[in-house]
Residue, then its C-alpha position, 0 to 999 in steps of 0.5 A: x500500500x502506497x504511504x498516501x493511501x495508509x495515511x488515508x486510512x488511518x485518517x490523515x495524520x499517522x506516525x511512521x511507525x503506523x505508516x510502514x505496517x501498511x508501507x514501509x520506509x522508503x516509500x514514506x521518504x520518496x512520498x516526503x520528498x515528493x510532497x505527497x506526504x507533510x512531516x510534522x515533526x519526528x516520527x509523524x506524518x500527515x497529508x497536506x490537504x489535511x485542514x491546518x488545525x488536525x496538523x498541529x493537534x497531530x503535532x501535540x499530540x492531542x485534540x482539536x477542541x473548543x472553538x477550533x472543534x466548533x468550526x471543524x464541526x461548521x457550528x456558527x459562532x460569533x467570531x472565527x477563532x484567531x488561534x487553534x485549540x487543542x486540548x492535550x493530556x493533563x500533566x502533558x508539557x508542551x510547547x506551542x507557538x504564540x497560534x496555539x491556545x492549550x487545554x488540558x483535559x482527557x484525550x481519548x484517541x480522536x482528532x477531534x472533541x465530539x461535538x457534545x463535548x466541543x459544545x460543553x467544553x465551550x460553554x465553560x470556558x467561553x463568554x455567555x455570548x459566544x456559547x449560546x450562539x455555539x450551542x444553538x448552532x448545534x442544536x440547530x444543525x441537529x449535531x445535538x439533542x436539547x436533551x443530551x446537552x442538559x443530560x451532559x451539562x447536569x452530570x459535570x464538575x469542576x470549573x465552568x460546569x455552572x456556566x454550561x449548565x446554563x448555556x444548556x439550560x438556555x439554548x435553542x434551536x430556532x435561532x436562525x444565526x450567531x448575531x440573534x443569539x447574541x441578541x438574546x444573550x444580551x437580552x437574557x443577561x438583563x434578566x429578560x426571559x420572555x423573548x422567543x426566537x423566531x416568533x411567528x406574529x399573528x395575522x402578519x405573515x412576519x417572524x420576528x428574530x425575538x419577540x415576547x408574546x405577552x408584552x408584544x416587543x419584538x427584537x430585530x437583528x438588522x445585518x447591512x446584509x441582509x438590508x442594504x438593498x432598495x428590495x430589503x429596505x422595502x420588505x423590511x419596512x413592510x415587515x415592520x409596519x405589519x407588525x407595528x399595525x397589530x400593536x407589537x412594538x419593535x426595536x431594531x438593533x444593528x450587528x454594531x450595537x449588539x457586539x460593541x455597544x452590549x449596555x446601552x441594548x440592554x438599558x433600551x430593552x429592558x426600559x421598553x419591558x418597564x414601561x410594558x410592564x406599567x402599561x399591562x400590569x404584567x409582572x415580572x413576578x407572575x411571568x416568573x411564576x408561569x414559567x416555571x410551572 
């Protein structure tokens, strides 16, 4: 068997030693020299194509995790990772470059975390933000269930357990992107529970990005992208006057706003809930009450 297809088999990245039970030496060298085969250090081997992440994890030793595993698993998240993380055994010394961000966990033989783990292992260590919208993503592209998110979350220990327990507890697949849940992230950091992702508004037609059905506000997540159009403008406008007609009140927030300017969406939002509040006689209290019945 030729190096190339070994390693294949052996799913990219192998040490010589596992290269030559299927190969043998001189064909491993020749494949170097051809640049069929990338060696990453002594003694270990990987194919070129193989994305840069799997390379350097092979080269420690461990497993691609965290946010590196989120996008290897394509979760959305709010902001690409700007190094690789790898998780190494516990007590292992190594040395990365400046690129690399380590972890110390279980490795247990795969490349890469599974991704329940990679959403755990990021909800402990992430900001609220970033592993809500890593969380819905996976639940959204059915890479996990709610219930074996909650099911994990529940049976951990140790530092960041808390906060994964609450990501789990929180997430949802109907959000539609990272910048929707990070909205909802501001919003349930104000205390704010009662906005639901992607709510249908009756008789409208519309879905709003979050709304709270009681007190009839609606949270728009506006991306330049997806408006910066004469036909987005005008269907948005449509969009937004069909619902202001049926009493809902909406408040438009740009990507902007909501990555940099996280205090002043939640002061408006939660003043627009107040006055709601004072308006219907509907409590934070009583919804509390309702919610958890």
């Amino acid at each position: 068997m030729e190096p190339v297809e070994a390693l294949r088999d052996l799913g990219g990245t192998a040490t010589r030693g596992q290269i030559t039970r299927h190969s043998n030496r001189w064909a491993l060298e020749q494949a170097v020299h051809q640049g069929k085969v990338e060696r990453l250090g002594r003694g270990k081997y990987a194919l070129p194509e193989l994305l840069p992440a799997l390379k350097v994890a092979a080269t420690l030793r461990g497993m691609v995790s965290h946010a590196s595993a989120a996008e290897y698993w394509s979760m959305e998240s709010v902001s690409l990772p700007t190094t690789v993380h790898v998780t190494v055994p516990r007590r292992a010394h190594r040395q990365p470059e400046k690129s690399v961000t380590l972890h110390y966990g279980e490795v247990d033989g795969d490349r890469v975390t599974s991704p329940l783990r990679t959403v755990l292992d990021c909800a402990r260590t992430m900001p609220f933000r970033e592993a809500l919208a890593i969380a819905d993503s996976a639940l959204r592209r059915e890479l996990v269930t709610a219930y074996e998110l909650r099911s994990a979350a529940d049976e951990l220990t140790g530092p960041g357990s808390k906060k994964a327990r609450r990501v789990a507890e929180l997430a949802d697949a109907r959000a539609a992107n990272p910048f929707e849940s990070a909205l909802r992230a501001t919003v349930l950091d104000a205390g704010e529970r009662g906005f639901v992702p992607q709510l249908a508004i009756p008789g409208s037609g519309f879905r709003a990005d979050l709304a709270d059905p009681e007190l009839m506000i609606v949270l728009k997540a506006d991306s330049f992208t997806f408006h910066g159009t004469p036909a987005a403008l005008e269907r948005d406008c449509r969009r937004c006057d069909e619902i202001e007609r049926r009493g809902w009140q909406v408040l438009r927030f740009s990507w902007e706003q909501v990555m940099f300017d996280e205090i002043w969406v939640a002061s408006v939002v939660m003043d627009c809930c107040r006055l709601r509040r004072a308006q219907t006689g509907i409590s934070r209290r009583s919804r509390k009450a309702r919610t958890s019945t």
